[in-house]
C-alpha positions in Angstrom: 31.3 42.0 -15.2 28.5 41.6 -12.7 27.4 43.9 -10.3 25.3 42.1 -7.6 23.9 42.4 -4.1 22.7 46.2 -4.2 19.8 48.2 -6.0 20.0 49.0 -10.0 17.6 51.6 -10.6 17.4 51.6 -14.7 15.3 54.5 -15.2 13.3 52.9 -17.1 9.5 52.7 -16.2 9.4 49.3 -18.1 11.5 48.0 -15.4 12.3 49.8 -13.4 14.3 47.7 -10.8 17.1 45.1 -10.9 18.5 43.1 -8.6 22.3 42.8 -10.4 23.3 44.2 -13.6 25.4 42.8 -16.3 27.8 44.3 -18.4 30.1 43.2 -21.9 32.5 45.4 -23.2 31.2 48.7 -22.9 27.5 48.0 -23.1 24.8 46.6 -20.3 24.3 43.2 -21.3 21.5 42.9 -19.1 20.2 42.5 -15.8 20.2 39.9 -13.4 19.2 35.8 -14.9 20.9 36.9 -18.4 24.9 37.4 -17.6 24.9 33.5 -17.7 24.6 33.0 -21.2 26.5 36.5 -21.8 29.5 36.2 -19.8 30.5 32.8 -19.1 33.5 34.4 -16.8 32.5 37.6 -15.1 34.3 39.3 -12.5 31.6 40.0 -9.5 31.6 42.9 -8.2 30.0 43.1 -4.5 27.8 46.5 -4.5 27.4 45.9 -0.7 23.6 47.0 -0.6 24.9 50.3 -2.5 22.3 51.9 -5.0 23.4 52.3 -9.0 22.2 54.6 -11.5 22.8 55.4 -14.9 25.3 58.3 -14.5 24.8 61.7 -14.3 24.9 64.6 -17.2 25.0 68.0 -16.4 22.9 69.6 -19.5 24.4 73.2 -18.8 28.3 73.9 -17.9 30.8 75.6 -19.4 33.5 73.4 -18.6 37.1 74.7 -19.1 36.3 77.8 -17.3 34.7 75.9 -14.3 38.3 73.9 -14.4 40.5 76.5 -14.4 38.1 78.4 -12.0 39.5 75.5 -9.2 42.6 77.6 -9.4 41.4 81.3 -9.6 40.6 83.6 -6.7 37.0 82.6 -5.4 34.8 85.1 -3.9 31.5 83.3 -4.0 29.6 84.0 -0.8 32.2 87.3 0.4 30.0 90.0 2.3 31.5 93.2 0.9 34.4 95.0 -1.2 36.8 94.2 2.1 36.4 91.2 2.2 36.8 90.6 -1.2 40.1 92.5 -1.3 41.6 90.6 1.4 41.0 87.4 -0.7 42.6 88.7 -3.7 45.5 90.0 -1.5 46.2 86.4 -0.1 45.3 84.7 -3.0 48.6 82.6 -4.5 49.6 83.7 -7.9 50.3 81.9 -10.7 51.2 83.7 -13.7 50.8 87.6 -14.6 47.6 88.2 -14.5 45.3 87.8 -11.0 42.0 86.1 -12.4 38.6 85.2 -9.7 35.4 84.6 -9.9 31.8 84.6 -7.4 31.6 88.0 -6.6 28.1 89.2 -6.0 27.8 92.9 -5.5 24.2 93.3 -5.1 23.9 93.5 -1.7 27.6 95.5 -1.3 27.2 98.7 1.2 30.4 99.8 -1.3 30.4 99.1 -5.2 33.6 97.5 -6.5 35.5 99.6 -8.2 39.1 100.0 -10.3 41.2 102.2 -7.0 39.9 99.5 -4.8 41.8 96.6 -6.5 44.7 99.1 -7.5 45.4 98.9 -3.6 45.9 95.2 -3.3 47.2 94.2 -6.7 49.5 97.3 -7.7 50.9 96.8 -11.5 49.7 93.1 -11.8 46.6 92.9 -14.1 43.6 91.7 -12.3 40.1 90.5 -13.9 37.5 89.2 -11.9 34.1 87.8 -13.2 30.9 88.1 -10.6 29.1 84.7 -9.8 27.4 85.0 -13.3 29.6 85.2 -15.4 28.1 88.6 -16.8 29.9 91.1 -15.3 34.0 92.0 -14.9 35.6 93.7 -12.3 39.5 95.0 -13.4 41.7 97.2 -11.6 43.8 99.6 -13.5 46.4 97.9 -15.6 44.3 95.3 -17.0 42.3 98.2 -18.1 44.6 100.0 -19.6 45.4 96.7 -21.7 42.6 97.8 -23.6 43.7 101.5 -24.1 39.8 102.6 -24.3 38.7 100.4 -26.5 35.9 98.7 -24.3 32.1 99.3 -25.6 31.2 97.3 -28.0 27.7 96.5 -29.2 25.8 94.7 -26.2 28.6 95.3 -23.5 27.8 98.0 -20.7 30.8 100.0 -19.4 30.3 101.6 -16.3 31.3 105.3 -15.8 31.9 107.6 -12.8 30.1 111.0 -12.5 33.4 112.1 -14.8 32.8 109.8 -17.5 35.9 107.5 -17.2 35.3 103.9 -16.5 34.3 102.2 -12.4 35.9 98.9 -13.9 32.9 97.1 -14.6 32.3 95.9 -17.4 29.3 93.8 -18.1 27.9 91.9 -20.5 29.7 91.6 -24.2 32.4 94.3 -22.8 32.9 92.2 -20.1 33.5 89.0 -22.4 35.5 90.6 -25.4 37.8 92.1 -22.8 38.6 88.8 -21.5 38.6 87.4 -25.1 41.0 90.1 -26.4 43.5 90.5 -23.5 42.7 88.1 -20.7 42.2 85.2 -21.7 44.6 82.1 -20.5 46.1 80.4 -22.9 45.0 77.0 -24.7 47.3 74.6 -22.7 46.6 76.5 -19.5 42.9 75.3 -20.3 43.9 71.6 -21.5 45.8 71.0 -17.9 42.8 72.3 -16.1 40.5 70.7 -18.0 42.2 67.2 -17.3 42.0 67.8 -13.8 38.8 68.9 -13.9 37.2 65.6 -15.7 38.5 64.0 -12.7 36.6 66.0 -10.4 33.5 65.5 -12.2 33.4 62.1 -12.6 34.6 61.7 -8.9 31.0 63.4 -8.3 29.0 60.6 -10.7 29.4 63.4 -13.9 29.4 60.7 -17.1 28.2 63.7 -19.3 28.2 67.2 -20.7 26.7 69.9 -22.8 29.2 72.2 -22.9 28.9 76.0 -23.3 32.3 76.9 -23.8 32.6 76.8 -27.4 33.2 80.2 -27.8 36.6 80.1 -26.6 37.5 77.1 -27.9 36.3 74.4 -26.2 36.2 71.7 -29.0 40.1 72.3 -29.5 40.6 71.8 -26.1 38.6 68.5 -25.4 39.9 67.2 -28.5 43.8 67.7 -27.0 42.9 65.7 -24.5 41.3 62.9 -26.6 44.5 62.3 -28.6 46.8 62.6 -26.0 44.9 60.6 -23.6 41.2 60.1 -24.2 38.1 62.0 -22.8 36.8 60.3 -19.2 33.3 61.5 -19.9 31.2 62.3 -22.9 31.1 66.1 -24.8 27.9 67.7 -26.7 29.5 70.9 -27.6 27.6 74.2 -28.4 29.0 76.6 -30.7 28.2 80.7 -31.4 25.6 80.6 -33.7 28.4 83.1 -35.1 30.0 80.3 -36.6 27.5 79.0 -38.2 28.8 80.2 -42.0 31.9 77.6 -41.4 29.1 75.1 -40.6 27.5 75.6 -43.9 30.9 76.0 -45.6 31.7 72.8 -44.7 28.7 71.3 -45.1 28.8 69.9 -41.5 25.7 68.8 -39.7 24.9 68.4 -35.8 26.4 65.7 -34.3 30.0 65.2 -36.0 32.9 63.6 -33.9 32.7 60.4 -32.3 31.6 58.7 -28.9 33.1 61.1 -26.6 33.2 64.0 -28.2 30.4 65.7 -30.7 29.6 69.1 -32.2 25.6 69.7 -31.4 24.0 72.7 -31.4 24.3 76.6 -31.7 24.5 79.0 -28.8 22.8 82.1 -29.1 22.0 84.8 -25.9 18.5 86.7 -26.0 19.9 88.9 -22.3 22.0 89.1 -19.7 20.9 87.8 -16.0 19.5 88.6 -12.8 22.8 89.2 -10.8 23.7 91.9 -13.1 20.4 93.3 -13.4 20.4 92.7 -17.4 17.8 90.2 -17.6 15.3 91.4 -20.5 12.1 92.2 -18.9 8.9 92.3 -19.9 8.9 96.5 -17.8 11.7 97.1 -20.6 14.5 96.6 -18.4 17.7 94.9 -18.9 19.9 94.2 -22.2 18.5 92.6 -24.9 21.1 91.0 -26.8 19.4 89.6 -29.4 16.0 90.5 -31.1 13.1 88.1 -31.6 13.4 88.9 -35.2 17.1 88.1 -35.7 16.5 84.8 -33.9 14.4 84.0 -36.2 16.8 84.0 -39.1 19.2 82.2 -36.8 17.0 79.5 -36.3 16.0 79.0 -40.0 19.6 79.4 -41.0 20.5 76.3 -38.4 17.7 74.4 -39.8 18.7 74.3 -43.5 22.1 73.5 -41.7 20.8 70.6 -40.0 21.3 72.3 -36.4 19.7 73.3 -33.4 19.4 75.7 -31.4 20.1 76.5 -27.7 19.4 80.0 -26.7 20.0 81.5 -23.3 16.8 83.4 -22.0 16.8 84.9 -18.1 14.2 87.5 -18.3 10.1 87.1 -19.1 10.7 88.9 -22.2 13.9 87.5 -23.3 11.8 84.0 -22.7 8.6 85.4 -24.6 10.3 86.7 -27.6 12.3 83.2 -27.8 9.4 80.9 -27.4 7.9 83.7 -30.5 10.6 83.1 -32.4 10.8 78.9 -32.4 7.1 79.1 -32.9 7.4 81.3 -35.6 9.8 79.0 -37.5 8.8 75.5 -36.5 7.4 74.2 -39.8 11.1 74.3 -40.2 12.7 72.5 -38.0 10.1 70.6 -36.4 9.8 68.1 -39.5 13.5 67.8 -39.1 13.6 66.3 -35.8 16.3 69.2 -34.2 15.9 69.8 -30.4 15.7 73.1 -29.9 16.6 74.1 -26.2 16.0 76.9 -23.9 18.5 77.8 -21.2 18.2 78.8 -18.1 14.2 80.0 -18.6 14.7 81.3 -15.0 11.6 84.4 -15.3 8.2 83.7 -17.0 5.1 85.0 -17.5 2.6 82.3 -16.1 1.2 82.4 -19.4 4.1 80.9 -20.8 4.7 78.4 -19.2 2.5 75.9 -20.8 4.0 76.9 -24.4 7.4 75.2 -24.0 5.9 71.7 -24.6 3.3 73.0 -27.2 6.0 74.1 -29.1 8.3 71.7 -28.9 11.0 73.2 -27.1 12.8 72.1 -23.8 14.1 73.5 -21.4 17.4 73.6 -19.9 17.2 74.5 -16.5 19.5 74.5 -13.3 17.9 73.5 -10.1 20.6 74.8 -8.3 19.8 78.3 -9.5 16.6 78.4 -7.4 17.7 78.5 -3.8 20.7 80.3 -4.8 18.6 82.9 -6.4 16.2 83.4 -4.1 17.1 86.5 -2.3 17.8 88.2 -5.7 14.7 87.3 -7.0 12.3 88.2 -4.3 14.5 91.7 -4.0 14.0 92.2 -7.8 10.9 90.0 -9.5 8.9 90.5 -6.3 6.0 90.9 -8.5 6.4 88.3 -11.1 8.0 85.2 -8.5 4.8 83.6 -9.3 6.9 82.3 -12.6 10.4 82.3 -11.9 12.2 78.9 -11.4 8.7 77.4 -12.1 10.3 73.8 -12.7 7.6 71.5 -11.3 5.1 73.9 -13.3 7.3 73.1 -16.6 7.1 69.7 -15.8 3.5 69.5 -15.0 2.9 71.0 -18.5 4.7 68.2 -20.5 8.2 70.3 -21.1 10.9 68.4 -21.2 12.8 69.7 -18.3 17.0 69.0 -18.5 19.1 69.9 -15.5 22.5 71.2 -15.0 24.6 73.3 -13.0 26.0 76.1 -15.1 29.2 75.5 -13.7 31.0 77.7 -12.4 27.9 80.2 -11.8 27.0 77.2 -9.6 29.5 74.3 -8.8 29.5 71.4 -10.7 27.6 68.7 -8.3 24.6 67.2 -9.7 23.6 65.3 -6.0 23.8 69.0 -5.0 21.2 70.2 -8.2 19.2 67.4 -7.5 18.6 68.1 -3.6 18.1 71.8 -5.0 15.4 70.6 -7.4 13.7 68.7 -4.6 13.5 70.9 -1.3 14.3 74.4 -3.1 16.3 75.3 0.0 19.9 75.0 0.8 20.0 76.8 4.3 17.8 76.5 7.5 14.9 78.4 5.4 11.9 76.0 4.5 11.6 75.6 0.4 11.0 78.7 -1.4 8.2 78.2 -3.7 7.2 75.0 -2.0 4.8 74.4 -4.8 7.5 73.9 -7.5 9.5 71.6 -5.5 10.2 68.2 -8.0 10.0 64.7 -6.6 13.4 62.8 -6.2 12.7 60.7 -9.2 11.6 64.0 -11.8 15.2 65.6 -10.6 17.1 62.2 -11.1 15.5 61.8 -14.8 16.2 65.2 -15.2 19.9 64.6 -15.0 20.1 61.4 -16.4 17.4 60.2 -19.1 16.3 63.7 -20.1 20.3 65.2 -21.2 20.1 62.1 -23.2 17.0 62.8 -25.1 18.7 66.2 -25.5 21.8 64.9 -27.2 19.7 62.6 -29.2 21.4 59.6 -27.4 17.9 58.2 -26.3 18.3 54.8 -27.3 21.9 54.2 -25.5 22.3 56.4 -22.7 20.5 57.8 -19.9 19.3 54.5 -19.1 20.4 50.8 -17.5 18.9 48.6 -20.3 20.9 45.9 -22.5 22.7 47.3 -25.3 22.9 50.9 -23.3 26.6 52.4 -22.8 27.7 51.1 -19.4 27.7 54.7 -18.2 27.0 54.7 -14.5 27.5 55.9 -11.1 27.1 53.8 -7.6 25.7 55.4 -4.6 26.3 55.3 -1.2 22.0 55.2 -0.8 19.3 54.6 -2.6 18.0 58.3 -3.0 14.6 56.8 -4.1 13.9 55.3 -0.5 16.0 57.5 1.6 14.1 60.5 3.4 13.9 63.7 2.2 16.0 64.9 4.9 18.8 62.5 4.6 19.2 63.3 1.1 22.4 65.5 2.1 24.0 61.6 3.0 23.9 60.1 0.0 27.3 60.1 -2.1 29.2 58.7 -5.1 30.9 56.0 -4.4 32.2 55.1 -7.8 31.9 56.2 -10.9 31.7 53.9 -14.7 32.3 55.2 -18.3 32.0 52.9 -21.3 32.3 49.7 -19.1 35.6 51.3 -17.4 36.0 52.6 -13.8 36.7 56.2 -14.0 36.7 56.7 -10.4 37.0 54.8 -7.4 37.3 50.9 -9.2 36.2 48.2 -6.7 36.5 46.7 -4.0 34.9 49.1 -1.6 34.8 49.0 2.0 
């Protein structure tokens, strides 16, 4: 196949443009001048002055819940415990149990609480995770699923001046409950999930890290590879939990196949800013895990041949993980892991710098910025000055990976990347101007970057001969179109493994 007559941008500074680009099999064969000799029969395909790009990876989603999320009550963006309610209340329902997600309280004149969702969902059980994921709203009958049983070590359970439970629960409470009595069951999440790999690669996705592994993501992916085959690549997390099956079984990072690998361990340091459990450097927030215990886990998953991502919000959740690779990196640095930092959203200016001094990268969501923004000038007023500081990592020689933390934030990665470069996504001008990223840092932190992550440097990520044909065609050129245009570029089609996984030519 030839693709001729638009603009291949290869992301690779070596060459960085090509005026057609040839593929063989599943592999680029090369760019334009070599598909004679390569393919003595291609079929041409007519790009029509349209823009192509290796495709996209989104380095941070937890993608069954973001699939069946498409079907759940959402209350992203509602104004107030009313308005909420009224979605609930004319929300269709499927099943026995009323599930949602969005919901951010923080700037509620009303808190949410059990009495108000007993009035709208009677003796159906209702559970309803905020926009991060961190906290759980229930109405009476799914709470009295768990018959009491609801603090567990790391969890918060909110009480009234009475001492019995609001019907919040956040953190681990808030994720066992769900765990122990709401969760949906596996082929609930294998139907979503096929649907939604056709939403993302419909929006240029060729790529994953996936955070779900704690409630069984790799079962589910690998459902869908036997019965049909995966439409975009997996590099599945698991709880550093189960890392004593690991060892058991003597299994190293990067089992499975093409489409589907085990990589790395998950591990949380705190909570987040929505829920106001970020650890903080003033001692607020939940910590989760200490700096000491990280250590062990990090040694542990270095003997095992694994790294380690661990989710850090908070200047002292990021401090004490930054301590605790540095601590141990005569151990895993001479092994080549990639140890990873998510979300690194609050840092001490200080500590910025030590990220690429130690080796580690980190796993960011532009999205997160302008999103945030309102929550973190209400609470980090003081210490702004290092949250979201993505140019600032990047200006320090961190390896900066970008994804969406679907569904905190949707899955849309020309959406992240517009985030990463104006830092607005209203009327406002870009908050911290100064960290704004240039169109090209945001596009290799989607593409080239997740790669380097996955340690698939030398065949994704990039347009060069002998590279997986993974690829997305744009509408534009984002690299020449202005800054505010950027909102007009879109996926036109979308390539896995030499196939068409969304929109095969001819175009319009």
């Amino acid at each position: 196949m030839i693709l001729e007559n638009g603009v291949v941008r290869t992301m690779d500074p070596s060459l960085p443009l090509a005026r057609a680009l040839a593929i063989a099999g599943d592999r680029v064969a090369g760019g334009v001048g070599t598909h004679e000799r390569t393919l003595p029969t291609p079929d041409v395909v007519d790009l029509g002055g349209r823009c192509v790009l290796p495709g996209f990876t989104d380095s941070h989603v937890h993608f069954p819940t973001w699939s069946l999320a498409q079907n759940d009550v959402r209350l992203e963006g509602v104004a107030g415990v009313e308005e909420a309610l009224e979605r609930v209340r004319t929300h269709p329902r499927h099943g026995s149990w009323v599930r949602g997600t969005g919901w951010r309280s923080t700037e509620w004149e009303v808190q949410p609480t059990k009495e108000a969702l007993d009035a709208v969902t009677g003796e159906a059980p209702t559970a309803l995770f905020s926009k991060d994921f961190h906290s759980l709203w229930l109405n009476s009958a799914a709470l009295a699923r768990a018959g009491g049983d609801l603090q567990v070590p790391g969890g918060v359970v909110e009480r009234d001046d009475s001492g019995e439970p609001t019907g919040i629960l956040r953190e681990e409470s808030a994720w066992q409950f769900r765990e122990r009595f709401a969760s949906p069951s596996e082929d609930e999440f294998v139907d979503a999930t096929r649907e939604g790999m056709r939403l993302a690669t419909s929006r240029g996705v060729v790529a994953i890290h996936d955070k779900d592994g704690w409630l069984g993501a790799p079962r589910i992916f690998q459902r869908l590879a036997e019965r049909e085959g995966l439409s975009l690549r997996v590099w599945q997390s698991v709880p550093h939990e189960r890392l004593p099956e690991l060892e058991t079984l003597t299994v190293r990072s990067g089992i499975g196949d093409d489409f589907l690998r085990i990589g790395y361990l998950k591990a949380f340091m705190d909570g987040t800013l929505g829920s106001q459990t970020a650890w903080m450097l003033d001692g607020s927030g939940v910590q989760i895990t200490s700096g000491e215990e990280l250590q062990e886990i990090i040694r542990r998953a270095a003997r095992a041949g694994w790294p380690v991502g661990v989710h850090a919000i908070g200047d002292r959740a990021n401090r004490e993980a930054l301590a605790a690779f540095e601590a141990t990196r005569d151990e895993w640095a001479p092994l080549g892991l990639r140890q990873r930092i998510e979300h690194a959203q609050c840092l001490a200016p200080e500590d910025v710098a030590r990220f690429a001094a130690i080796g580690v990268a980190s796993s960011v969501q532009f999205s997160h910025a302008p999103s945030d923004r309102d929550l973190a000038e209400r609470f980090w007023a003081d210490r702004t000055e290092g949250a979201y500081a993505f140019r600032s990592l990047w200006d320090s020689g961190a390896l900066v990976a970008n994804g969406s933390d679907a569904p905190v934030e949707e899955l849309d990665p020309l959406a992240g990347i517009r985030a990463g470069v104006l830092r607005t996504i209203d009327e406002r001008p870009a908050w911290r101007a100064d960290q704004c990223l240039t169109v090209e840092q945001a596009l290799v932190a989607s593409t080239v970057n997740p790669a380097w992550l996955s340690g698939d440097e030398r065949r994704r990520g990039k347009l060069l001969p002998g590279y997986v044909a993974d690829l997305v065609v744009l509408s534009r050129d984002p690299f020449e179109c202005p800054l505010d245009e950027l909102e007009t570029v879109e996926v036109v089609a979308t390539m896995v493994g030499g196939h068409w996984v969304h929109n095969a030519p001819p175009w319009q």
